[in-house]
N, C-alpha and C positions, 0 to 999 in steps of 0.2 A: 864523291859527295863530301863535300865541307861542314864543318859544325859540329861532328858528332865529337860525345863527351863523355867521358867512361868516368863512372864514379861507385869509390870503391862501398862495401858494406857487408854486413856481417850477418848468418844465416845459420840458425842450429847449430854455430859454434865456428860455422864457417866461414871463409873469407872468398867474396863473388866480386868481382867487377861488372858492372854492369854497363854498358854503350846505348848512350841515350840520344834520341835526336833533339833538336833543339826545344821542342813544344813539352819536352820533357817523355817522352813512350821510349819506352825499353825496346831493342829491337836485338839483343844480345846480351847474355853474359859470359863471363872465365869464371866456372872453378877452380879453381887454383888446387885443390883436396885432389880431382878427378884429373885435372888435366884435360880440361874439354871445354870448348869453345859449342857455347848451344845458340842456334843461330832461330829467331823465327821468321826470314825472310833470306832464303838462297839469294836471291837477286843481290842487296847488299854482302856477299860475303867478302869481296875485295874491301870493301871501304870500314869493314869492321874489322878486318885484321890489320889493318896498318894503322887504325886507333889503338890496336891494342897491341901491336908491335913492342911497344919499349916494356910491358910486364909479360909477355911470353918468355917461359921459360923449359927449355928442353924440347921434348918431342908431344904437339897436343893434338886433339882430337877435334876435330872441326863438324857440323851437323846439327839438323835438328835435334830438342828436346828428346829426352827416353820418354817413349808413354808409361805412363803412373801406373806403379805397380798397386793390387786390390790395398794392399795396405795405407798407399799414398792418397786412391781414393776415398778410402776410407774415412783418411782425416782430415781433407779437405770440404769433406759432407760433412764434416763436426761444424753448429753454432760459436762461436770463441765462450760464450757464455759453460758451453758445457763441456770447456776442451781445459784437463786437467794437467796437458804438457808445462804450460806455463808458470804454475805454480811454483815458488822460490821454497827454499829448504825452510821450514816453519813459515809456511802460509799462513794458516789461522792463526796460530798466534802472532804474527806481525797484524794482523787485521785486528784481532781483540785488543791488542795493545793501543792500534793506534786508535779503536774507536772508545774507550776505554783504560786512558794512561796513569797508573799510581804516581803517588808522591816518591821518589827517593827516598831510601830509609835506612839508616847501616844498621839500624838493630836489625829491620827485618822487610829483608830486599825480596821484591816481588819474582815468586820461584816463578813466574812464567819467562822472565828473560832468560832467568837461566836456565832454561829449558829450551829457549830459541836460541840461545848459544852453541848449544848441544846442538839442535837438529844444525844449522849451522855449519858448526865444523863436521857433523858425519855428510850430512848431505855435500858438502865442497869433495868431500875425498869419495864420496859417489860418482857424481858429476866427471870426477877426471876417468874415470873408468869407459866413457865414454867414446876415447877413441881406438879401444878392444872391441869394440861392438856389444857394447853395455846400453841398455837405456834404465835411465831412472826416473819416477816420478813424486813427485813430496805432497805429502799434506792432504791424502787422498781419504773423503769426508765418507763415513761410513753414519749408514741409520743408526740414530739414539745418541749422536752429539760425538762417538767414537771417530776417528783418526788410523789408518796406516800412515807412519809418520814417513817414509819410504818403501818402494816398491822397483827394487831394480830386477832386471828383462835383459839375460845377455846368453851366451855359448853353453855357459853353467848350468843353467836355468832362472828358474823365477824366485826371490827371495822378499821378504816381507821385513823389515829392520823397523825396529822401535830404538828409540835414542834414550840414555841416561845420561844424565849429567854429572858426574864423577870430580870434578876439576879437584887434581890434590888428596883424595881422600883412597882410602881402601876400601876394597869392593872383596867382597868373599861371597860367592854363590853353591848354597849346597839342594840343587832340586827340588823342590819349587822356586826355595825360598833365598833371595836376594837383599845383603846384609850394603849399606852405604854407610861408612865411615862408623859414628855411634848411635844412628838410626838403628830403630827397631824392625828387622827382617820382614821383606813383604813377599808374596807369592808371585812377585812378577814375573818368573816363565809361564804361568799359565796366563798371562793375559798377552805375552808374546805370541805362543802358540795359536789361542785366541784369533790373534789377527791374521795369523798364516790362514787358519782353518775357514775363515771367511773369505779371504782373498782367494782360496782358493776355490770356494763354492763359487766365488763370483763370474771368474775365467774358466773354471773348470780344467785345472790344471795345477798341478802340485805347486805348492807354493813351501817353501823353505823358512821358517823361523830365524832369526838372527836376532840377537840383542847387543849393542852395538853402545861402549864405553865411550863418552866422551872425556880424557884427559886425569883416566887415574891415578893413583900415586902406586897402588900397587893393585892386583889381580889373584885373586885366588880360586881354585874352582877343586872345592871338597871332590866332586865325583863328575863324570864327564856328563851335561845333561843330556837327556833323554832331548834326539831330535834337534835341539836348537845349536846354532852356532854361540857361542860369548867371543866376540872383536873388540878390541878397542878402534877407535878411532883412526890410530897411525897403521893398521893391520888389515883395513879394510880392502887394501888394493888385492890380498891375497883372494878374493872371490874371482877375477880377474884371471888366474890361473886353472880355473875351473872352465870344464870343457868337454863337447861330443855328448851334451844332450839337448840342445837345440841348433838347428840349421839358422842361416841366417831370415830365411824366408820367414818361419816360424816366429821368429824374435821380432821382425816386424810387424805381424798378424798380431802376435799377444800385445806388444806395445799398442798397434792402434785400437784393439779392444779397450785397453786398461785406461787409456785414458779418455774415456769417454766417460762422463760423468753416470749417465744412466745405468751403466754396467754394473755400479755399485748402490744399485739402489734396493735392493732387496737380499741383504745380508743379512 
């Protein structure tokens, strides 16, 4: 067969070739990740491997599709409306911003950017965690206008990360209570913890506290807090080392619960 046209694209992070016939229908893709050629027509498998001859590399696996694991269908029964994967690191706040933009101000700059800065840079250094067998999800909308600003789902377990913004300043945290630069100390481990204790009512499944520095000048921690992690930003891969309390099956089941919007509707 003549015509066919492999055009590449990008999938969960991945990179697929896909072999298209000329009317445009997909009749194969390469993962490149897996090394596997997923065909959905045996009959063409001669004329799709010598399309895709020149990006084969090494030894691949030729055959039909895997059938979707419960998790895969899982999230293929999600509306996109109620599928909270997609979500980029400070979701709500890029959306209140853009429906809702201030003036520029150097007296006094609108703390929600810098606060999507934050989510931002921790969410990027989430994100790379990813190819550990980490999932994250951002900006996960809780009843009464509340926020999990991250939720990453890996080997370690389940963690609940709320982001500060820090850029430059010192941070000193002595249980509850968290000091930023000459600001007056707030009690925000308990509203960390907060978020864990809900998240984890949600899934029904231990959820881990973390508060998570973006960019300080220095770190201080009076006494080790009760339960919660304190990361900076550049620190966070160390979750990523964490391991043997969930299988991979598990991590899949919890991610496609988690993001399902309904799952958090009664926190």
């Amino acid at each position: 067969m003549s015509g066919l046209r492999v055009i590449p694209a990008w999938r969960q992070g991945h990179e697929r070739l896909y072999v298209c016939l000329t009317d445009g229908r997909n009749i194969a893709w390469y993962d490149r990740e897996s090394s596997r050629v997923n065909l959905l027509s045996e009959d063409l498998r001669g004329d799709v491997l010598e399309a895709l001859g020149p990006f084969l590399t090494g030894r691949v696996t030729v055959g039909p599709p895997p059938v979707p694991t419960p998790a895969e269908l899982a999230r293929l029964a999600l509306h996109p409306d109620d599928d909270l994967a997609p979500n980029r690191p400070g979701e709500a706040l890029q959306v209140a911003l853009d429906r809702d933009p201030t003036a520029p101000s150097r007296l006094r700059p609108d703390p929600r950017r810098r606060a999507l800065t934050a989510e931002q840079a921790v969410g990027g250094a989430l994100d790379a965690l990813e190819g550990a067998g980490w999932h994250t999800l951002h900006s996960i909308p809780l009843p009464g206008g509340d926020r999990v600003h991250h939720l990453v789902i890996g080997p370690g377990g389940l963690f609940a990360v709320h982001t500060l913004y820090a850029r430059k300043q010192r941070v000193v945290v002595a249980d509850p209570m968290v000091s930023l630069g000459r600001r007056e100390s707030r009690p925000m481990l308990r509203r960390v913890r907060s978020d864990a204790d809900r998240a984890s009512y949600a899934l029904t499944a231990e959820v881990h506290p973390v508060l998570a520095l973006a960019g300080p000048a220095d770190l201080t921690v009076t006494v080790a807090p009760r339960e919660v992690r304190v990361l900076q930003d550049t620190d966070l891969s160390e979750l990523a080392r964490l391991g043997g309390v969930l299988k991979p099956a598990d991590v899949e089941a919890l991610h496609a619960v988690a993001r399902d919007r309904h799952t958090w509707g009664r926190v």
